[in-house]
Biopython code that builds the backbone (N, CA, C, O; Angstrom):
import numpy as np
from Bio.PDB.StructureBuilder import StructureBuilder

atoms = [
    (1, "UNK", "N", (6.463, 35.009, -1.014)),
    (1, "UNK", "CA", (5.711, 33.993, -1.714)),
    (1, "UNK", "C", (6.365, 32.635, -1.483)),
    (1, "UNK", "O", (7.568, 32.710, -1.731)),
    (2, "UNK", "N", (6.032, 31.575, -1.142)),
    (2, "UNK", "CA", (6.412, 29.884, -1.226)),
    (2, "UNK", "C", (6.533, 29.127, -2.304)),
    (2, "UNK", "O", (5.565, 28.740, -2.958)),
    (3, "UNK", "N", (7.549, 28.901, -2.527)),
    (3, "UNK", "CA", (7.707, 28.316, -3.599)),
    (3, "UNK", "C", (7.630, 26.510, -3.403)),
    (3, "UNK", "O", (7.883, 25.776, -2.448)),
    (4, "UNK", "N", (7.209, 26.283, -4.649)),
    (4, "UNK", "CA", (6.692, 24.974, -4.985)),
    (4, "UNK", "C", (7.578, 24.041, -5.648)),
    (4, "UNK", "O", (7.480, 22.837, -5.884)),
    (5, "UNK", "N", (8.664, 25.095, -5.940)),
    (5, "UNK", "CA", (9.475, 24.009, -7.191)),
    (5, "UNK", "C", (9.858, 22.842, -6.832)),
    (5, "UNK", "O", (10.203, 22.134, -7.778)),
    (6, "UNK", "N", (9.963, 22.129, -5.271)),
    (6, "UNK", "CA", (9.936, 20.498, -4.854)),
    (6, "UNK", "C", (9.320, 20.353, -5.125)),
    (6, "UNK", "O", (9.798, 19.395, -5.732)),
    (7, "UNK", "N", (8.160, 20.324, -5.449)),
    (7, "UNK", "CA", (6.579, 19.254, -6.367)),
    (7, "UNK", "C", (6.821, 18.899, -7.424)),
    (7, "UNK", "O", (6.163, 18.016, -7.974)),
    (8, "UNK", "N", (8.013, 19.611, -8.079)),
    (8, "UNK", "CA", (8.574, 19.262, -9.600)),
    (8, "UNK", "C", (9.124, 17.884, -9.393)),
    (8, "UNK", "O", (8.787, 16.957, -10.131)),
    (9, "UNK", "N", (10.010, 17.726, -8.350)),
    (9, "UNK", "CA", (10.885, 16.858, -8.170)),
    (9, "UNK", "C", (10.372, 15.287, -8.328)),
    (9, "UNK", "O", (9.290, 15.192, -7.748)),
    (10, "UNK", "N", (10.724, 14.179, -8.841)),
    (10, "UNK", "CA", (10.608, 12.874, -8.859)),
    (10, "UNK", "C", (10.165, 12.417, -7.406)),
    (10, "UNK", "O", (9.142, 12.009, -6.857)),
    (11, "UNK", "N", (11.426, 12.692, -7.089)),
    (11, "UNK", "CA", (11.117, 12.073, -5.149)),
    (11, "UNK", "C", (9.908, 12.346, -4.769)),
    (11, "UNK", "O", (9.162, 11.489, -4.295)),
    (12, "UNK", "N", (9.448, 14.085, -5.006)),
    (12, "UNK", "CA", (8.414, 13.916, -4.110)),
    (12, "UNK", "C", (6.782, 13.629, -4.537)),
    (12, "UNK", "O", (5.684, 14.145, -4.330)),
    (13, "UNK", "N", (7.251, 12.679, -5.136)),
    (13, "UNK", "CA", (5.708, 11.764, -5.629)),
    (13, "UNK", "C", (5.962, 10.878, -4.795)),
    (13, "UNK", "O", (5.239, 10.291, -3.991)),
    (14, "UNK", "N", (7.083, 10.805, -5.035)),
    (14, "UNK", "CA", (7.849, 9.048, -3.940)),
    (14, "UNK", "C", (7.264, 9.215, -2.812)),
    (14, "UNK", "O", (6.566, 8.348, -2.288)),
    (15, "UNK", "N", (7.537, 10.580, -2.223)),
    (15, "UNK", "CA", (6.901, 10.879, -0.872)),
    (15, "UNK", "C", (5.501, 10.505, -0.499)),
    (15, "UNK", "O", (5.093, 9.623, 0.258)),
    (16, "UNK", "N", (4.602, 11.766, -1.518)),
    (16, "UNK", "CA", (3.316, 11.709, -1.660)),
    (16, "UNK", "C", (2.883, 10.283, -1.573)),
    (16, "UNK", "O", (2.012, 10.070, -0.730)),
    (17, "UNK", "N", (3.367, 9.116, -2.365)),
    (17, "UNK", "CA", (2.694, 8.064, -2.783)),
    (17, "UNK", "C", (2.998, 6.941, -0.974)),
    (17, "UNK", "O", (2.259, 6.067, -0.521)),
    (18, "UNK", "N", (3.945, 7.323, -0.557)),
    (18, "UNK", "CA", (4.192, 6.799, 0.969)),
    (18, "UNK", "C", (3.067, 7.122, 1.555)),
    (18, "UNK", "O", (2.203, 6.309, 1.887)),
    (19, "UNK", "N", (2.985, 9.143, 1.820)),
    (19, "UNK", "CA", (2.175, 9.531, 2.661)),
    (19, "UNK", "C", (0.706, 9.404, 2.739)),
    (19, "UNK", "O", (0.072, 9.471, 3.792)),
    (20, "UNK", "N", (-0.038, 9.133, 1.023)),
    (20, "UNK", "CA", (-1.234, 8.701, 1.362)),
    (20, "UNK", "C", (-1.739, 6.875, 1.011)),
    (20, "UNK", "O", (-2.895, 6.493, 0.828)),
    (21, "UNK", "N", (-0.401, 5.954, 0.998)),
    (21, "UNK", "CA", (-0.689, 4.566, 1.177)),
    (21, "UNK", "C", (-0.712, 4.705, 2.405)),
    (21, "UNK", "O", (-1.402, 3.777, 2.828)),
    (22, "UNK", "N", (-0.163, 5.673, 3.714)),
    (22, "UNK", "CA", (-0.031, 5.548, 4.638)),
    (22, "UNK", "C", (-1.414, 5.927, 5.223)),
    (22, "UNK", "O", (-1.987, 5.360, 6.153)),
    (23, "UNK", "N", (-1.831, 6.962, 4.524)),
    (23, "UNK", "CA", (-3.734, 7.370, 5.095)),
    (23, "UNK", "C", (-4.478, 6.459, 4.352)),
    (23, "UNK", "O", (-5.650, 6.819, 4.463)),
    (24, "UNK", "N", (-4.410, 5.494, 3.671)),
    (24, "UNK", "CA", (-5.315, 4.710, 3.528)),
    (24, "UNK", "C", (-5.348, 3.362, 3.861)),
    (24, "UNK", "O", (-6.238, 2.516, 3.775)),
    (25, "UNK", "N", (-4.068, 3.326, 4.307)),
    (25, "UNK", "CA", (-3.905, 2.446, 5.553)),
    (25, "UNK", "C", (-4.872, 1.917, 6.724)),
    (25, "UNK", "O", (-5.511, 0.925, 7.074)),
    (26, "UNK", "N", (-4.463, 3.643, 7.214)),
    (26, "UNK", "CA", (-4.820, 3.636, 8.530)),
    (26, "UNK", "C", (-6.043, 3.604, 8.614)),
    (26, "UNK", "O", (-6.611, 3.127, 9.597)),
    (27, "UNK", "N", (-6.799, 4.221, 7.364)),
    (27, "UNK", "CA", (-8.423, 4.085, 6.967)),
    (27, "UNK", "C", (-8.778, 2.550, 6.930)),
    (27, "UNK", "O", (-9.856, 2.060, 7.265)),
    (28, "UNK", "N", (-7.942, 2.049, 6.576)),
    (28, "UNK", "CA", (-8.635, 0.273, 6.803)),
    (28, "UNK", "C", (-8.346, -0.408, 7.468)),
    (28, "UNK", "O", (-8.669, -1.593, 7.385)),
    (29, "UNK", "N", (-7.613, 0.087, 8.401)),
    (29, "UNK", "CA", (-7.049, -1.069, 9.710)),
    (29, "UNK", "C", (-8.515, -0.862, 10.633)),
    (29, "UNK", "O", (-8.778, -1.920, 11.204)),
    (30, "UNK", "N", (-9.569, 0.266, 10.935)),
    (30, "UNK", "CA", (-10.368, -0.398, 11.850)),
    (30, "UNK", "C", (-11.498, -1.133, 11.419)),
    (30, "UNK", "O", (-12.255, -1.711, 12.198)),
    (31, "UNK", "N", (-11.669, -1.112, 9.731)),
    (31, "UNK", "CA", (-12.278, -2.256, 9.023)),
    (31, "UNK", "C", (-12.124, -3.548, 9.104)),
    (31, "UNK", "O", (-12.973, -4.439, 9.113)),
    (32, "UNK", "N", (-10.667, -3.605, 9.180)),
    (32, "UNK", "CA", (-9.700, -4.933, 9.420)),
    (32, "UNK", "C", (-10.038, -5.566, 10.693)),
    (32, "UNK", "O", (-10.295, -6.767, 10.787)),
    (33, "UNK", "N", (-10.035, -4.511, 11.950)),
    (33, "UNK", "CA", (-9.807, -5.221, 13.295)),
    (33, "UNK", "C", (-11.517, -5.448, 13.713)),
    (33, "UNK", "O", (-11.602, -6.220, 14.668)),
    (34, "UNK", "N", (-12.669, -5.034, 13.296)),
    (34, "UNK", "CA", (-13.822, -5.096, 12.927)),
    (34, "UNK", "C", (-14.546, -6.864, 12.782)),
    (34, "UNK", "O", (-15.384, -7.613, 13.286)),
    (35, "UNK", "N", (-13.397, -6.778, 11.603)),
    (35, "UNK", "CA", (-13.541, -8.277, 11.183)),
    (35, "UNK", "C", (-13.148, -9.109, 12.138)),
    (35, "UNK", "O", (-13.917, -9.894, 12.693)),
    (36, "UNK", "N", (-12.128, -9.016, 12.357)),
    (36, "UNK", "CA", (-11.083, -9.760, 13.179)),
    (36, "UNK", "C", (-12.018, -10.115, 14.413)),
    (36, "UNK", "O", (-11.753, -11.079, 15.132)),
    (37, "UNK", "N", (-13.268, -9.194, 14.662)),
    (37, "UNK", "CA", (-13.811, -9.333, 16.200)),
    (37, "UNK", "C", (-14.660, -9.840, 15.738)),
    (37, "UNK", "O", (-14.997, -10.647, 16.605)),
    (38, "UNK", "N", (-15.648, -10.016, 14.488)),
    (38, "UNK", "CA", (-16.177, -10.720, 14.149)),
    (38, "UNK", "C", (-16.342, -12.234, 14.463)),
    (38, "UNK", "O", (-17.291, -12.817, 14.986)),
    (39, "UNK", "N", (-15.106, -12.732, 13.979)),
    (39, "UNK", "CA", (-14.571, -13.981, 14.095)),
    (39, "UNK", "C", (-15.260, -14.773, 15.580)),
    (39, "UNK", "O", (-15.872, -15.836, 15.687)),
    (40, "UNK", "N", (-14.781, -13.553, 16.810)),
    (40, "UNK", "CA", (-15.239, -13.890, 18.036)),
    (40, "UNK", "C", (-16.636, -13.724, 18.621)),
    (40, "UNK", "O", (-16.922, -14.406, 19.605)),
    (41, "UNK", "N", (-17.499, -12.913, 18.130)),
    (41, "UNK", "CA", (-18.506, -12.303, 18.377)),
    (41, "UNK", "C", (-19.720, -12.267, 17.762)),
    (41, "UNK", "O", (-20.672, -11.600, 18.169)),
    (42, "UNK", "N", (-19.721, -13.087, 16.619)),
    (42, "UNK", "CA", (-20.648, -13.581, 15.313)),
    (42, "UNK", "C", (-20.110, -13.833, 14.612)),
    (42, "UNK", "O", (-19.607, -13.006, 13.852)),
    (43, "UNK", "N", (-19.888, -15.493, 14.474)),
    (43, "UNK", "CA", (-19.482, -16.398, 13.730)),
    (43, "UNK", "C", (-19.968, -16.589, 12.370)),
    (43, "UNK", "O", (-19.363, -17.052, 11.403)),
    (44, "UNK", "N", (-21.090, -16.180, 12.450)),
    (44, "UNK", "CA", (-22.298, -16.715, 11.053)),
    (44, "UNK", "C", (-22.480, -15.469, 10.367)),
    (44, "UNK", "O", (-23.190, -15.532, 9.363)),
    (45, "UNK", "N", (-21.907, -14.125, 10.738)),
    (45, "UNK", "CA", (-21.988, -12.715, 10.484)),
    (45, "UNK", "C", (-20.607, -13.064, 9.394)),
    (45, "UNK", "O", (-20.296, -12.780, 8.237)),
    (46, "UNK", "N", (-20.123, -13.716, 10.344)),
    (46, "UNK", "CA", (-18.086, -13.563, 9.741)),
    (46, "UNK", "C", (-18.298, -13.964, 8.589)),
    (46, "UNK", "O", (-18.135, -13.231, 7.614)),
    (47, "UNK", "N", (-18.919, -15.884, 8.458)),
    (47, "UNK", "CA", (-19.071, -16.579, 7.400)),
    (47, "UNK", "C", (-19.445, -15.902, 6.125)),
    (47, "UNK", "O", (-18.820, -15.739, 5.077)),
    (48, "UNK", "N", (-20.719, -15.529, 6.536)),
    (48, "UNK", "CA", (-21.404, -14.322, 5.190)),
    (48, "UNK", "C", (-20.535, -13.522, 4.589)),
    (48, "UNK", "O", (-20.101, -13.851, 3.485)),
    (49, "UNK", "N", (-20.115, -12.310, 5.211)),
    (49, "UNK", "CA", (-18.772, -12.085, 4.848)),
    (49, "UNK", "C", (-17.948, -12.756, 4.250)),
    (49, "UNK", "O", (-18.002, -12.434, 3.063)),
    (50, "UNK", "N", (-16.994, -13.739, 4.469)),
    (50, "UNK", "CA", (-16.440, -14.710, 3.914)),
    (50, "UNK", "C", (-16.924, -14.821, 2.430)),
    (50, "UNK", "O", (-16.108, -14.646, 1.525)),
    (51, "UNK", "N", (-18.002, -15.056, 2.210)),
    (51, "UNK", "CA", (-19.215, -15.137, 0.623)),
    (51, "UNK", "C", (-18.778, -13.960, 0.474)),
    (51, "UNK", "O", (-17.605, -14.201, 0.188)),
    (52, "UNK", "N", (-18.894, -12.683, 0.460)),
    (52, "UNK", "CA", (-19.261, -11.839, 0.172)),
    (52, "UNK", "C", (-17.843, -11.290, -0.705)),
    (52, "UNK", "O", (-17.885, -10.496, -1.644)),
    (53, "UNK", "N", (-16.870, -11.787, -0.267)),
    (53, "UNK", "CA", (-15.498, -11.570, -0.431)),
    (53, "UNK", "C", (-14.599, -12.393, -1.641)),
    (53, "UNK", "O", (-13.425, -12.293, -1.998)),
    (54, "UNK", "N", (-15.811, -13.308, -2.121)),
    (54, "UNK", "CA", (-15.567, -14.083, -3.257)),
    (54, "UNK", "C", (-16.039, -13.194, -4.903)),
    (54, "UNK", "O", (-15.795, -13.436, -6.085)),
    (55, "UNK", "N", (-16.632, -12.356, -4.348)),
    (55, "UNK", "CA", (-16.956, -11.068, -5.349)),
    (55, "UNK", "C", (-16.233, -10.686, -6.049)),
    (55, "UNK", "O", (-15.552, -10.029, -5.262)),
    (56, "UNK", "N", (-15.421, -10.443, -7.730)),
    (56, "UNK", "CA", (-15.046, -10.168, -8.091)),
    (56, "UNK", "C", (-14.080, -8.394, -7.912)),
    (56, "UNK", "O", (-12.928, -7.967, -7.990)),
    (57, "UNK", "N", (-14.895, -8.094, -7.754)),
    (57, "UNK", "CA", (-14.806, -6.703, -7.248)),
    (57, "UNK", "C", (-14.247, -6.409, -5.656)),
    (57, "UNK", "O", (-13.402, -5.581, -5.316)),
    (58, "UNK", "N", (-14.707, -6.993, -5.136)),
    (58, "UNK", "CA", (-13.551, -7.335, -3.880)),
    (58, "UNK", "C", (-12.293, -7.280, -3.762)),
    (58, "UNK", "O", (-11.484, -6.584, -3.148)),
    (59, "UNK", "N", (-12.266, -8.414, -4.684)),
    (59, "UNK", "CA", (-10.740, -8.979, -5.189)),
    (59, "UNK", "C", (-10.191, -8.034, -5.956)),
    (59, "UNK", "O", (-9.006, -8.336, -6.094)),
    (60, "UNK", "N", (-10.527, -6.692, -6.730)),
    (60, "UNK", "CA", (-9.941, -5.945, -7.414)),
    (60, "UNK", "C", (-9.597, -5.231, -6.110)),
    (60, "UNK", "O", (-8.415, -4.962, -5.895)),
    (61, "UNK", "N", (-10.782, -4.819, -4.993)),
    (61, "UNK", "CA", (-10.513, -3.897, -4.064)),
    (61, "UNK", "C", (-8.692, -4.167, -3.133)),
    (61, "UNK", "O", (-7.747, -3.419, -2.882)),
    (62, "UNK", "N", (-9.018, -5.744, -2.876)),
    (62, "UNK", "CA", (-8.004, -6.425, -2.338)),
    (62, "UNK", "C", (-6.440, -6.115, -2.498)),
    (62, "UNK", "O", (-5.461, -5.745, -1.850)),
    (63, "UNK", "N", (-6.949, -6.610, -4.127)),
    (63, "UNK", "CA", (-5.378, -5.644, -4.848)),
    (63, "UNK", "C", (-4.963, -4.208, -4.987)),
    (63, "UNK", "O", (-3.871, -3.712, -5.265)),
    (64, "UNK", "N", (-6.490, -3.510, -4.637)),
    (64, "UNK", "CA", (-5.700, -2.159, -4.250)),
    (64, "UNK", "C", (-4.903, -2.354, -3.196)),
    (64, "UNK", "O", (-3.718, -2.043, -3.075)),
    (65, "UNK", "N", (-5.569, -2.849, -2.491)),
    (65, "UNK", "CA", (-5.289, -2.445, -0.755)),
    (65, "UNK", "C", (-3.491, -3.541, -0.477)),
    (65, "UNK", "O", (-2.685, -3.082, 0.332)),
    (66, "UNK", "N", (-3.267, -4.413, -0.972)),
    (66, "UNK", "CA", (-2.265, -5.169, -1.059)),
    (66, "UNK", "C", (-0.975, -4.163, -1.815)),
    (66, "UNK", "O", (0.223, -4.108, -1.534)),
    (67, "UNK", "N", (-1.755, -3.439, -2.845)),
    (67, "UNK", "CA", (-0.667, -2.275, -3.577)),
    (67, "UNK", "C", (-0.515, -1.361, -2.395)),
    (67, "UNK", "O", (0.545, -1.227, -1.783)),
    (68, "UNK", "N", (-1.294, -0.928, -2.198)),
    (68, "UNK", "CA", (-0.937, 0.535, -0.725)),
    (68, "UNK", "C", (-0.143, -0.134, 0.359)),
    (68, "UNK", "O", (0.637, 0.439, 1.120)),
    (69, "UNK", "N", (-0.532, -1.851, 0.336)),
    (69, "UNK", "CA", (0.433, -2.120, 1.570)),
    (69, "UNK", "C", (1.693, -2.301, 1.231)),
    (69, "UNK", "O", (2.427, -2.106, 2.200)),
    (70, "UNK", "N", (2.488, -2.706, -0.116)),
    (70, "UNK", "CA", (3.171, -2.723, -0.699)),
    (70, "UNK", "C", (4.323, -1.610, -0.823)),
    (70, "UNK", "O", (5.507, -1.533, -0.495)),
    (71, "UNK", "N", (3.314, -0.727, -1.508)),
    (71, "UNK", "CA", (3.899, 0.596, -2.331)),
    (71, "UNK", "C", (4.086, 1.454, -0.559)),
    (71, "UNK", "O", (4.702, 2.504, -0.746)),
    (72, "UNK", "N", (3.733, 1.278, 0.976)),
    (72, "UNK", "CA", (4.170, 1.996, 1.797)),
    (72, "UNK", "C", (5.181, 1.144, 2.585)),
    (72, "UNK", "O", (5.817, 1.591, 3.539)),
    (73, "UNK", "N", (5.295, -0.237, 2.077)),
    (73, "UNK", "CA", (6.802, -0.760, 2.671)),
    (73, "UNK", "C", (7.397, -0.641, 2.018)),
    (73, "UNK", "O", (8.433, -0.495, 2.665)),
    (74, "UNK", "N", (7.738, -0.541, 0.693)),
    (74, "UNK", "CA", (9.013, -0.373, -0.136)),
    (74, "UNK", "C", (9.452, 1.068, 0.268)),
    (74, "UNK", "O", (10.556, 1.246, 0.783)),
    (75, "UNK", "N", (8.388, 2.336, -0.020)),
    (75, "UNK", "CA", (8.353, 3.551, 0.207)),
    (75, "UNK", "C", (9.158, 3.841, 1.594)),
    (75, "UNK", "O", (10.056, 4.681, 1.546)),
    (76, "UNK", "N", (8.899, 3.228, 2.749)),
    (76, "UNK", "CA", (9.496, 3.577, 3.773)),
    (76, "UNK", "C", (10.941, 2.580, 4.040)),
    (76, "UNK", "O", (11.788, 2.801, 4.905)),
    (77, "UNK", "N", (10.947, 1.593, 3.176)),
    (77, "UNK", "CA", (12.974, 0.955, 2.933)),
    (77, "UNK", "C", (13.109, 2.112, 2.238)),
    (77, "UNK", "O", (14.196, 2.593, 2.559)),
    (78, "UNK", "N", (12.427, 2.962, 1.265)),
    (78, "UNK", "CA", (13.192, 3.581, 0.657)),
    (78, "UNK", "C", (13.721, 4.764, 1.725)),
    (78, "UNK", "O", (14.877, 5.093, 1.990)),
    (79, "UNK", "N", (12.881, 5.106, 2.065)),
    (79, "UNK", "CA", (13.460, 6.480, 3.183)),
    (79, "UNK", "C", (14.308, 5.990, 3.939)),
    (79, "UNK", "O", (15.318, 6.645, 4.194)),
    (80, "UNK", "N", (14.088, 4.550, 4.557)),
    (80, "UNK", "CA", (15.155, 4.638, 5.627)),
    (80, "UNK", "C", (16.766, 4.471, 4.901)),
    (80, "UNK", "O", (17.838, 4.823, 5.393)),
    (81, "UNK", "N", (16.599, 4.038, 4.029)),
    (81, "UNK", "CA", (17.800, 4.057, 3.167)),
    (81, "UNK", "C", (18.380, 5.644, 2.645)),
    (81, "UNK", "O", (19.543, 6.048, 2.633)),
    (82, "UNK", "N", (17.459, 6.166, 2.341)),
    (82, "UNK", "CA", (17.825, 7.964, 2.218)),
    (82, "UNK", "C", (18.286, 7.856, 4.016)),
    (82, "UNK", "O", (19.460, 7.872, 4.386)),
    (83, "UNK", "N", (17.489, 7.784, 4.650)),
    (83, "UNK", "CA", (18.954, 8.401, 6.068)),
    (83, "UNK", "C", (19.884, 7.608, 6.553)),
    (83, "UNK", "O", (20.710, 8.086, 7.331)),
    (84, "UNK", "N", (19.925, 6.505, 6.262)),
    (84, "UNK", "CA", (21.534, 5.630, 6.689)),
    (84, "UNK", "C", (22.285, 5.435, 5.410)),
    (84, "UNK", "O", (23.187, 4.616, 5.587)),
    (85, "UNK", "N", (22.224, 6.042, 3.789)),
    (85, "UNK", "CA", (22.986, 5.183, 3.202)),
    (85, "UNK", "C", (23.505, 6.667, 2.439)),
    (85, "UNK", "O", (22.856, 7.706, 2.560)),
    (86, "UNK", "N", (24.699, 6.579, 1.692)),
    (86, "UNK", "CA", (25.280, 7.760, 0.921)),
    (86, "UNK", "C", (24.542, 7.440, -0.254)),
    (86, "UNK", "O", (24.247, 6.269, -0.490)),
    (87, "UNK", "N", (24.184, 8.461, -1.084)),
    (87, "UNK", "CA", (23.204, 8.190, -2.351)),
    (87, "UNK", "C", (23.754, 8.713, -3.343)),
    (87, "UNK", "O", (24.664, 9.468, -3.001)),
    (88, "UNK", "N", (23.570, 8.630, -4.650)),
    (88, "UNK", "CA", (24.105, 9.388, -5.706)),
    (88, "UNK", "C", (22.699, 9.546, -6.651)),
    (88, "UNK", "O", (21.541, 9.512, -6.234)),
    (89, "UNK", "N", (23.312, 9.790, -8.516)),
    (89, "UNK", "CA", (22.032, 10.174, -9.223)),
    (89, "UNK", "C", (21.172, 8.883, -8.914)),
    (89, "UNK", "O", (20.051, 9.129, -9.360)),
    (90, "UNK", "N", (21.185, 7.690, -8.384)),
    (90, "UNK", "CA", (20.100, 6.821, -8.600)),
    (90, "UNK", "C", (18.927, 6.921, -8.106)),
    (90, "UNK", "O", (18.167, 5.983, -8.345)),
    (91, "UNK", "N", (18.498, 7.878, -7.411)),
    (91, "UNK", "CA", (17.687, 7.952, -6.736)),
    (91, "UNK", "C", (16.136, 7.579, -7.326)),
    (91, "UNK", "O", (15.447, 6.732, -6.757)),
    (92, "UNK", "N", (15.759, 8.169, -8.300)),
    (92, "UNK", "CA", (14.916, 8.375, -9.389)),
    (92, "UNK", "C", (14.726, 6.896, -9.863)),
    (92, "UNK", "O", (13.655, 6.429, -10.249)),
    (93, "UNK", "N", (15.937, 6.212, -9.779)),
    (93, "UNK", "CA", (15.489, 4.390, -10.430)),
    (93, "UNK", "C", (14.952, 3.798, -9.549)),
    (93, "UNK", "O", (13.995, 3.058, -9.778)),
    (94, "UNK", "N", (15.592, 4.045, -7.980)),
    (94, "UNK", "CA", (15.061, 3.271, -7.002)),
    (94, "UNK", "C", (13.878, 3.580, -6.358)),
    (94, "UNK", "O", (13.136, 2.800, -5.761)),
    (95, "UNK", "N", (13.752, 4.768, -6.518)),
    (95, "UNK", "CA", (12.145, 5.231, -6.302)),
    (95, "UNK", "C", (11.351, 4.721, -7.779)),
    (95, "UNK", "O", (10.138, 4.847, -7.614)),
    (96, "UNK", "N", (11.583, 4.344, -8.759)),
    (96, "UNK", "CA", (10.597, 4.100, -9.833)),
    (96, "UNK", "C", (11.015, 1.954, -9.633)),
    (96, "UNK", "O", (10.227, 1.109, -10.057)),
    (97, "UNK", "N", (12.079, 1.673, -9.073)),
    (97, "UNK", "CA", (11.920, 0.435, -8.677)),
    (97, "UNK", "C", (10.962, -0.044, -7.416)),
    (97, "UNK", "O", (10.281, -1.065, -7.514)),
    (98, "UNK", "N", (10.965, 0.788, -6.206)),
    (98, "UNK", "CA", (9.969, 1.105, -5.787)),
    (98, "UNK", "C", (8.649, 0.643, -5.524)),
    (98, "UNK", "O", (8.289, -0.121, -4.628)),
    (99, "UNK", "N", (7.664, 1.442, -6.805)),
    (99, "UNK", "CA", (6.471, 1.223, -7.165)),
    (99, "UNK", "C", (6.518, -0.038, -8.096)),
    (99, "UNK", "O", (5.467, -0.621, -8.362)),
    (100, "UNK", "N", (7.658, -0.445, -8.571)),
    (100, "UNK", "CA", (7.620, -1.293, -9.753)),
    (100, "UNK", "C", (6.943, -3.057, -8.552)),
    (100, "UNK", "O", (5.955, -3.764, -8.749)),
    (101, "UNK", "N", (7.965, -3.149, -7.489)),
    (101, "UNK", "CA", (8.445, -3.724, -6.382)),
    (101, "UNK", "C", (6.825, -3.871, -5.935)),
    (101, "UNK", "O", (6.304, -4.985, -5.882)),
    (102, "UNK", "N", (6.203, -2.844, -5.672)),
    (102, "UNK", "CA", (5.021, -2.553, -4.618)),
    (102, "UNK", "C", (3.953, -3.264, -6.172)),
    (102, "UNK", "O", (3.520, -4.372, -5.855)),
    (103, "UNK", "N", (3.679, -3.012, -7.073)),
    (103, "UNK", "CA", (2.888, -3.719, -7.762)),
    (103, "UNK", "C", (3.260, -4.878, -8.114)),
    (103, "UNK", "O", (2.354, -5.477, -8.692)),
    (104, "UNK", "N", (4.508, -5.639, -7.983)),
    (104, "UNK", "CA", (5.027, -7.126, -8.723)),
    (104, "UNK", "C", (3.998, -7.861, -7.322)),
    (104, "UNK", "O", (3.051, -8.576, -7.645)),
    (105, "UNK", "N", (4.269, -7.625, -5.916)),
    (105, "UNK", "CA", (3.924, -8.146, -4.756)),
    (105, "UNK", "C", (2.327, -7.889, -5.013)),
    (105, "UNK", "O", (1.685, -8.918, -4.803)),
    (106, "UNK", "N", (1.563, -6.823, -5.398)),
    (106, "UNK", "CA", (0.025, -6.813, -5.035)),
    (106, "UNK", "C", (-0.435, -7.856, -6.374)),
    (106, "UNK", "O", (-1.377, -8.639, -6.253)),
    (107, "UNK", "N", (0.350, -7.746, -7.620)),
    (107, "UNK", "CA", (-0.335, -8.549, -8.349)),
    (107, "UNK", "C", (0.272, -9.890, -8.114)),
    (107, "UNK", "O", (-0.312, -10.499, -9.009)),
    (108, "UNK", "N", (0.958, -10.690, -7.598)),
    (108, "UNK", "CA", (1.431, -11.534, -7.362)),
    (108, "UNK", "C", (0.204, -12.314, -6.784)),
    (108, "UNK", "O", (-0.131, -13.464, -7.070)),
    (109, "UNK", "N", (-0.461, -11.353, -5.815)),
    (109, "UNK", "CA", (-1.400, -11.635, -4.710)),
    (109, "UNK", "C", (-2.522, -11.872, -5.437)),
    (109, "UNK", "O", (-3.202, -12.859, -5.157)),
    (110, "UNK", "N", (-2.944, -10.903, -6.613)),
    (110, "UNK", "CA", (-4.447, -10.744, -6.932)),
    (110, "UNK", "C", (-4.384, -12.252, -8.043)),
    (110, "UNK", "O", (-5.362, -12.747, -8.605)),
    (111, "UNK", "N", (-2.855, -12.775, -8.130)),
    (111, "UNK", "CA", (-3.464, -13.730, -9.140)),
    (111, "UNK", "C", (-3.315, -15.302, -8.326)),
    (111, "UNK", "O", (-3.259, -16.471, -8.706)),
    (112, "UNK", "N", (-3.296, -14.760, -7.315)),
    (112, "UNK", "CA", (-2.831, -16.193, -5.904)),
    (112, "UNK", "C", (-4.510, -16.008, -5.699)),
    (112, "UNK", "O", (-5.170, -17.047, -5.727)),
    (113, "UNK", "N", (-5.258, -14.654, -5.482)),
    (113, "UNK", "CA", (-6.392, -14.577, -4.679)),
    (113, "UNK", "C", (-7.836, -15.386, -6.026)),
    (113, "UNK", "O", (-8.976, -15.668, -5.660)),
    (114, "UNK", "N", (-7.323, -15.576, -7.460)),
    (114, "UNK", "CA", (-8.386, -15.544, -8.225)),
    (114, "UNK", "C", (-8.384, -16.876, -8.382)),
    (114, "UNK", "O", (-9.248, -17.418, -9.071)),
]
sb = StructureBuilder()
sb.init_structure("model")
sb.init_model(0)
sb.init_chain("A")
sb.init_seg("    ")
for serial, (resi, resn, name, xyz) in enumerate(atoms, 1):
    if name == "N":
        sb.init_residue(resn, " ", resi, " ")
    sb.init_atom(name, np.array(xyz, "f"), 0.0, 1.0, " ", f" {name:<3s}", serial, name[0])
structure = sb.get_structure()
């Protein structure tokens, strides 16, 4: 039988919360580069857009997406620091500093974006 008892563990939310800012990432980068061709390829397509993005709800979306970008760079200083650095009990603060880190930066943003 496989045991589960790492799912108990603190860290591996830490993990989890890396591994799917990291799939929802990658889910919006060809949204992103979309736009980006926009810019070159229909100008007056882009603009609209542009409007469209003044939407309240946007801007909530925004700050998700600024948290996932956030919460998977802190997430991955944090790992690389698990393999170059000696660690002790802190682990658990700096993974809950972390997420703390990854939301100070997305809301920082959502109140720059309003």
């Amino acid at each position: 039988m496989i045991s589960l008892a790492h799912r108990s563990h603190p860290l591996w939310l830490a993990y989890l919360v890396h591994r799917l800012s990291g799939l929802g990432l990658a889910l919006f980068l060809p949204v992103h580069f979309y736009m980006l061709s926009m810019v070159l390829t229909d100008p007056e397509g882009f603009d609209s857009f542009g409007l469209w993005t003044q939407n309240p709800l946007v801007k909530m979306a925004e700050f998700g997406l600024v948290f996932l970008l956030a919460a998977h760079f802190f997430g991955g200083l944090r790992l690389l620091a698990l393999e170059m650095l000696p660690w002790s009990g802190r682990q658990k603060t700096l993974a809950a500093a972390t997420v703390a880190g990854a939301f100070l930066v997305a809301a920082t943003f959502l109140l720059r974006a309003i």
